[in-house]
C-alpha positions in Angstrom: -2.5 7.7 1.4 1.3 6.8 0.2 1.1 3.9 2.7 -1.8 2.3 1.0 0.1 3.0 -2.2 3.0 0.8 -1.0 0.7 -2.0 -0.1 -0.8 -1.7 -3.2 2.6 -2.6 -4.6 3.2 -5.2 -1.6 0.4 -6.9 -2.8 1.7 -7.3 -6.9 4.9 -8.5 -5.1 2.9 -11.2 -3.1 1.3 -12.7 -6.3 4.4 -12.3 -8.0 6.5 -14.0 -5.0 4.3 -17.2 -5.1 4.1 -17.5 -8.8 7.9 -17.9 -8.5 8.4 -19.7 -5.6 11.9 -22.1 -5.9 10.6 -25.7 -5.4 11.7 -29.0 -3.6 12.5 -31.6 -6.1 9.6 -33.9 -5.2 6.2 -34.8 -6.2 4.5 -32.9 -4.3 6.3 -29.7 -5.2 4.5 -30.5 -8.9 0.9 -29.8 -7.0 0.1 -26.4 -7.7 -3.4 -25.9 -8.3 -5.7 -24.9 -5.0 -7.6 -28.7 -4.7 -4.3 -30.0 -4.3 -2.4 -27.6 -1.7 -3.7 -29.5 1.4 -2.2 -32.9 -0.5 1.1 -30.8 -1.4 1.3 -29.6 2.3 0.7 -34.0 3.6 3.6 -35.0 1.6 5.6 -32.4 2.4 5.0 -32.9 6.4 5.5 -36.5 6.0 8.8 -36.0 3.9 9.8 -33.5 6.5 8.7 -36.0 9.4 10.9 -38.7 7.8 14.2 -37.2 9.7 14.2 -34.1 11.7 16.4 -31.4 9.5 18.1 -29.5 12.3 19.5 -32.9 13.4 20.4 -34.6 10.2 21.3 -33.6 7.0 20.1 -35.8 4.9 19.5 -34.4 1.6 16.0 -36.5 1.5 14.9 -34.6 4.8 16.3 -31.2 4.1 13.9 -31.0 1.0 11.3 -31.9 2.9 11.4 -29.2 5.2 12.1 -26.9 1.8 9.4 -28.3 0.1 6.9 -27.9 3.1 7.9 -24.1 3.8 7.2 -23.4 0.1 3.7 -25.0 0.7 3.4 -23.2 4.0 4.3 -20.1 2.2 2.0 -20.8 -0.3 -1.3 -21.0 1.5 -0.1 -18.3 3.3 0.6 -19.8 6.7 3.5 -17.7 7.2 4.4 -18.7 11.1 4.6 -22.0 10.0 6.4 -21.2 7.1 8.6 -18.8 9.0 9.7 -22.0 11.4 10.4 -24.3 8.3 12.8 -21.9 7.0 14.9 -21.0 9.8 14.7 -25.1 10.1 16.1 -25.5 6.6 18.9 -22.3 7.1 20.5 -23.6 10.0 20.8 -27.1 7.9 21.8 -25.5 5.0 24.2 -23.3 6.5 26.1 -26.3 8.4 26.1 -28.9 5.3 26.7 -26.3 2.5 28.0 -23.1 3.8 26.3 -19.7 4.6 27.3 -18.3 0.8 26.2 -21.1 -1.3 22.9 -19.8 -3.4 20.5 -22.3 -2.2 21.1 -21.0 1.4 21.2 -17.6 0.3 17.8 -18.3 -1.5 16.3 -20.1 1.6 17.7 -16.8 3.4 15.8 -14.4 0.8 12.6 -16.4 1.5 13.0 -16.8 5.1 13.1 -12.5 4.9 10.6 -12.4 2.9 8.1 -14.3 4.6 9.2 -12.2 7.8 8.1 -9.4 5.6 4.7 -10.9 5.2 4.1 -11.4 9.2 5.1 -7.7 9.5 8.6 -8.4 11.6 10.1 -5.9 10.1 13.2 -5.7 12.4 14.0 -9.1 11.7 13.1 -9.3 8.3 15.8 -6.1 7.6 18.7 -8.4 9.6 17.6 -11.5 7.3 17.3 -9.6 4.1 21.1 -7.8 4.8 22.2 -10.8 4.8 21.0 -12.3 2.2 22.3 -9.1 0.1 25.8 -9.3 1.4 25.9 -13.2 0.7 24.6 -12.6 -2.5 26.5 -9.7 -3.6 29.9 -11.2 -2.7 28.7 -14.8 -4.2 26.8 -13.5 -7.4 28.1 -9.8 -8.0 26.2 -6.4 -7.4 23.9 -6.3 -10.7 22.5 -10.2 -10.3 18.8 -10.0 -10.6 18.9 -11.8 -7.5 21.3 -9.7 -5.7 18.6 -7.1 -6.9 15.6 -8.5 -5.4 17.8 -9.2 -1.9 17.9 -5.1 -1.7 14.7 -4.6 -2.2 13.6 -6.4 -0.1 16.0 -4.2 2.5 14.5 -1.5 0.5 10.6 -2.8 2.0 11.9 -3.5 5.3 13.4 -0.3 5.5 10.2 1.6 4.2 8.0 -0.5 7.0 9.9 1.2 9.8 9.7 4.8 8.2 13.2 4.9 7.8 12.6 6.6 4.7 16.0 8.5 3.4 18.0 4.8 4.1 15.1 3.3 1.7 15.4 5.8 -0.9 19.1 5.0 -1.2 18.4 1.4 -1.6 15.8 1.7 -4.2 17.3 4.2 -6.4 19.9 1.8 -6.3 17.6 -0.8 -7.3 16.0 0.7 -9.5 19.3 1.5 -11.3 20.8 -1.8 -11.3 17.2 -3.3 -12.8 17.2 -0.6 -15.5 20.4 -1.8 -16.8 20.4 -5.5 -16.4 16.7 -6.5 -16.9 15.5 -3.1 -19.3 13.5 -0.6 -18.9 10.1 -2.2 -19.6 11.3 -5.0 -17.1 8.2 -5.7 -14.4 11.1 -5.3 -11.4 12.2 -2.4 -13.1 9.2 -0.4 -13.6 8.0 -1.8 -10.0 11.5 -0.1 -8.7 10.2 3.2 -9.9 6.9 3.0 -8.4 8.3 1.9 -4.9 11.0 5.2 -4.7 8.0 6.7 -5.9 6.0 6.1 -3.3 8.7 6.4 -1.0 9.6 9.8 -1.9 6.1 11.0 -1.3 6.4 9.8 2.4 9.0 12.2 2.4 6.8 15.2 0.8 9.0 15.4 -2.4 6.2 15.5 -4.1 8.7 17.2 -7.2 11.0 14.1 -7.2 7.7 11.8 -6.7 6.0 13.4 -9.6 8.9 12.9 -12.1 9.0 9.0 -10.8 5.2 8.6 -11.4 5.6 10.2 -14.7 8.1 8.1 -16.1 6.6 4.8 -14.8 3.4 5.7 -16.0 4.9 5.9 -19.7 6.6 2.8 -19.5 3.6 1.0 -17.8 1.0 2.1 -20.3 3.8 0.9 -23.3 4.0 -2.5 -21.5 0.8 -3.1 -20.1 -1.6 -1.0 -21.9 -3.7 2.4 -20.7 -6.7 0.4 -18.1 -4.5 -2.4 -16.8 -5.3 -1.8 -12.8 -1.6 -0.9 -12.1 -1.6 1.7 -14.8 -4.7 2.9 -13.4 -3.4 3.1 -9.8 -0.1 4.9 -10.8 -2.6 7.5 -12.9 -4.2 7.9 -9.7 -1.3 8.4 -7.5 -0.1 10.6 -9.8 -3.4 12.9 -9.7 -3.2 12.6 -5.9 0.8 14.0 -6.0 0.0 16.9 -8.3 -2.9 17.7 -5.9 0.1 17.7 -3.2 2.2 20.3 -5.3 -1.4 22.2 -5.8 -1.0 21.4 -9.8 -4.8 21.5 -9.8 -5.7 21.9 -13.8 -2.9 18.8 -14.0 -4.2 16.8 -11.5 -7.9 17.5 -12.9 -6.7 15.1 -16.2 -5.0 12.6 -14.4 -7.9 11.9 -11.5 -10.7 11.9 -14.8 -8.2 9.8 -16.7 -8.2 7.2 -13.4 -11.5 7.6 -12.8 -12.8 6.9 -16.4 -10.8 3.1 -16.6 -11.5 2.4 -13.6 -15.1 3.1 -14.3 -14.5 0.8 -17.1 -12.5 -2.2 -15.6 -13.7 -2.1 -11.4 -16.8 -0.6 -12.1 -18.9 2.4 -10.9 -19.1 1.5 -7.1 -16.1 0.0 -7.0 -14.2 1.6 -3.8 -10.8 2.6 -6.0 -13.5 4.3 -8.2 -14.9 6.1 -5.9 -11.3 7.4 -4.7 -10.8 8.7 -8.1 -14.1 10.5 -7.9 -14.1 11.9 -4.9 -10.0 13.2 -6.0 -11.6 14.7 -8.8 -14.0 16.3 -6.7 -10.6 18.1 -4.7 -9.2 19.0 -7.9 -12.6 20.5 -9.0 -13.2 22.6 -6.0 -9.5 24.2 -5.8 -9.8 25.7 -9.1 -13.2 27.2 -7.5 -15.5 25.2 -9.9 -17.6 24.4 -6.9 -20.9 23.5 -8.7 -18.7 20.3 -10.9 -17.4 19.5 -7.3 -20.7 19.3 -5.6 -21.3 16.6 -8.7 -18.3 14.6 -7.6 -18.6 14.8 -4.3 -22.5 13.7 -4.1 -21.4 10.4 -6.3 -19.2 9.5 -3.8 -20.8 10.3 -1.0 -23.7 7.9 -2.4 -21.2 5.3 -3.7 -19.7 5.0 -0.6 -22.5 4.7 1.7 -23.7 1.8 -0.5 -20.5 0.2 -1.2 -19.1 0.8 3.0 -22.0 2.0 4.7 -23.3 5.1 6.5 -20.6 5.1 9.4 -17.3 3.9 7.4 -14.9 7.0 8.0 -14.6 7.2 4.0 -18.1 7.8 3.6 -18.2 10.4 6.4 -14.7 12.1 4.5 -17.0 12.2 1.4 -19.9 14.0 3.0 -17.6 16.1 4.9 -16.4 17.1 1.8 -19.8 17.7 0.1 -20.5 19.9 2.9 -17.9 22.0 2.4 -18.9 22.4 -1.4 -21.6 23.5 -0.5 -20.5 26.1 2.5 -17.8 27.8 -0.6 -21.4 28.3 -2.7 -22.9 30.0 0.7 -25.9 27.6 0.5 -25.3 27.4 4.3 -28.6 26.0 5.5 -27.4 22.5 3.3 -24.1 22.6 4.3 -24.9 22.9 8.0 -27.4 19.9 7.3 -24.5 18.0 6.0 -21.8 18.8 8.7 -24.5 18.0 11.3 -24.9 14.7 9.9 -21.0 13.9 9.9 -20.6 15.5 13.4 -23.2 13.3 14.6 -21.4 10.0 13.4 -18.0 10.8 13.6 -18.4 11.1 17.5 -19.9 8.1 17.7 -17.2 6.3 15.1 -14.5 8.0 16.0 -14.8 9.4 19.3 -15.4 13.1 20.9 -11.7 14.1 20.8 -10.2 12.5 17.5 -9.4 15.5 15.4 -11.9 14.7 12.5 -14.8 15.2 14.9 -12.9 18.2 16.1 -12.6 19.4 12.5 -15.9 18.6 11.7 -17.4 20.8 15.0 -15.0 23.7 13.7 -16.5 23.6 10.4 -19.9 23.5 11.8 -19.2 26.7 13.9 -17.9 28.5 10.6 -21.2 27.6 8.9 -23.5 29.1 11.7 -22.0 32.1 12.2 -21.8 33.1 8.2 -25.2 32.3 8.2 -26.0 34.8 11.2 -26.5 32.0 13.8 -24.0 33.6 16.1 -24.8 31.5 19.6 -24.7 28.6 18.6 -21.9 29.1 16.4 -20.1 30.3 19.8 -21.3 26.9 21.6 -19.6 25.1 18.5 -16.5 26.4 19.1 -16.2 26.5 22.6 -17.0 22.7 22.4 -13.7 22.5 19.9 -12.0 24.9 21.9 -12.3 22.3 25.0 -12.2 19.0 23.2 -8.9 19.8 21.8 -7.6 20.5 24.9 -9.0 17.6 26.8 -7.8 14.9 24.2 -5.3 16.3 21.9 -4.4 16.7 18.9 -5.3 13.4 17.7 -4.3 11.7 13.9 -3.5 13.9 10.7 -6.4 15.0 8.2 -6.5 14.7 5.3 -9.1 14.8 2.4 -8.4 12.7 0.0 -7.7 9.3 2.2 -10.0 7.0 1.3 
């Protein structure tokens, strides 16, 4: 769940990114619109072509290879791109020195784009870098500096090494809130990454204040159903349902679920997240009958919008099932755990610890309803599938 958070956030950093990508001072770097990228990325290969960079460092060639990374970068053809910038680094690094800030800002980039191929190791050694050059070059509270550790900050978070990333963005977070303000995009994008990062950790205290405060500056700067304010109201239900705030968390997941109603629409899969949280948030205050509502909805939504065997559809009837087994209508809830059981070993496989869950469940059913064999074959069949296979992955409810 807090993962997909993150690349939630990785993904408004992406548009942002390439919205603000520096350019090579040549025609083609003028080309921005989508008809013209494949005539951006010609030039740019021929400029590049005109004198290999890592042999000469001729200013014409040089920008070339800058200017064709940028447009590799661009159309998202980040091994390409990844080569053009270690191309222009080593240049720049020889003809202008390893501090000057347009290697450090071909160094950034470089990181960044190792980011976007998921080479997270590397990315961390290319982004410390770039923060020490830019630190020493451009002091602690540049904006650029800024963005340099946070980057660290994402490489850090990619690798789970979760306490070293929380250091790096409360410290980034810090630095934006006094240079660039409060109501800063950085700044508030700051929050929500420690945010997210302190729920990977289970403070879901610490996480909650975070979510809060973003969520006040967020709906001030970009107005109560912009999708980012919607996704924060929603992570923000989902981390009071952690810390079992349930009357809470029932406002925030009806808040979510009512703009996103409005701006994704009703099937929309983020929708259906919200209503199938509200259906958790429903059910642990015991009001069983406004879950069963929820849960039905997204049980429906989802087999429309993913289909039948999607593991999100088969969390949502899972979850209607066990609506149902809390109001002892037993018959329907066996129905419904039958039908998941059925799927999930065919989806997920006999020993993965949904399927497990879901024979478990089944059991419980039958014998509160008096069906005492075959509740006794249900468990047995847990009983040895667990030990046959293992544990398995983590459960839990509300991961769409």
């Amino acid at each position: 769940m807090h993962r997909r958070a993150f690349a939630v956030l990785e993904k408004t950093l992406r548009v942002d990114h390439l919205d603000n990508l520096h350019s090579a001072s040549t025609p083609g770097a003028a080309l921005h619109d989508q008809k013209k990228k494949s005539e951006m990325e010609i030039m740019h290969r021929n400029a590049a072509a005109g004198g290999s960079a890592h042999r000469s460092r001729r200013p014409d060639a040089l920008l070339g290879v800058v200017g064709l990374a940028v447009t590799l970068l661009a159309a998202r053809k980040y091994e390409e791109a990844e080569i053009m910038y270690r191309q222009a680094l080593r240049t720049m690094e020889k003809a202008l020195g390893p501090d000057h800030p347009d290697t450090l800002d071909t160094m950034n980039t470089l990181g960044e784009t190792l980011l976007e191929l998921e080479k997270y190791d590397q990315a961390e050694a290319i982004c410390q870098r770039a923060l020490a050059g830019r630190g020493k070059s451009l002091g602690g509270d540049h904006p650029a500096t800024l963005t340099s550790a946070d980057n660290v900050g994402r490489t850090l978070y990619h690798q789970r090494k979760y306490e070293e990333a929380e250091l790096m963005f409360r410290s980034t977070q810090a630095g934006r809130k006094k240079v660039l303000g409060l109501y800063h995009p950085d700044t508030i994008l700051s929050v929500l990454r420690l945010g997210v990062t302190l729920l990977d950790q289970k403070k879901y205290g610490e996480a909650e204040i975070m979510y809060r405060h973003a969520l006040e500056v967020m709906e001030k700067a970009l107005g109560p159903d912009h999708p980012e304010v919607l996704d924060s109201i929603n992570t923000l239900g989902e981390t009071l349902l952690d810390l079992k705030k349930y009357s809470e968390a029932e406002v925030m997941c009806r808040r979510a679920l009512v703009g996103r109603e409005k701006t994704l629409g009703p099937d929309h899969r983020d929708t259906l997240i919200s209503v199938n949280n509200l259906g958790l948030a429903l059910r642990n205050q015991d009001k069983h009958h406004e879950a069963e509502i929820s849960y039905r909805r997204a049980a429906m939504g989802a087999e429309k919008t993913l289909g039948l065997d999607h593991p999100d559809t088969l969390m949502c009837i899972y979850n209607l099932a066990g609506t149902l087994h809390k109001q002892r209508r037993y018959d329907e809830a066996e129905v419904m755990y039958r039908r998941v059981l059925g799927r999930r070993e065919g989806v997920l496989g006999l020993g993965h610890r949904h399927t497990i869950r879901s024979l478990i469940k089944l059991g419980t059913v039958l014998y509160e309803n008096g069906k005492y064999k075959e509740a006794e074959i249900m468990y047995r069949l847990a009983v040895t599938r667990a030990e046959r296979y293992g544990a398995g992955p983590s459960f839990d409810s509300k991961t769409f």
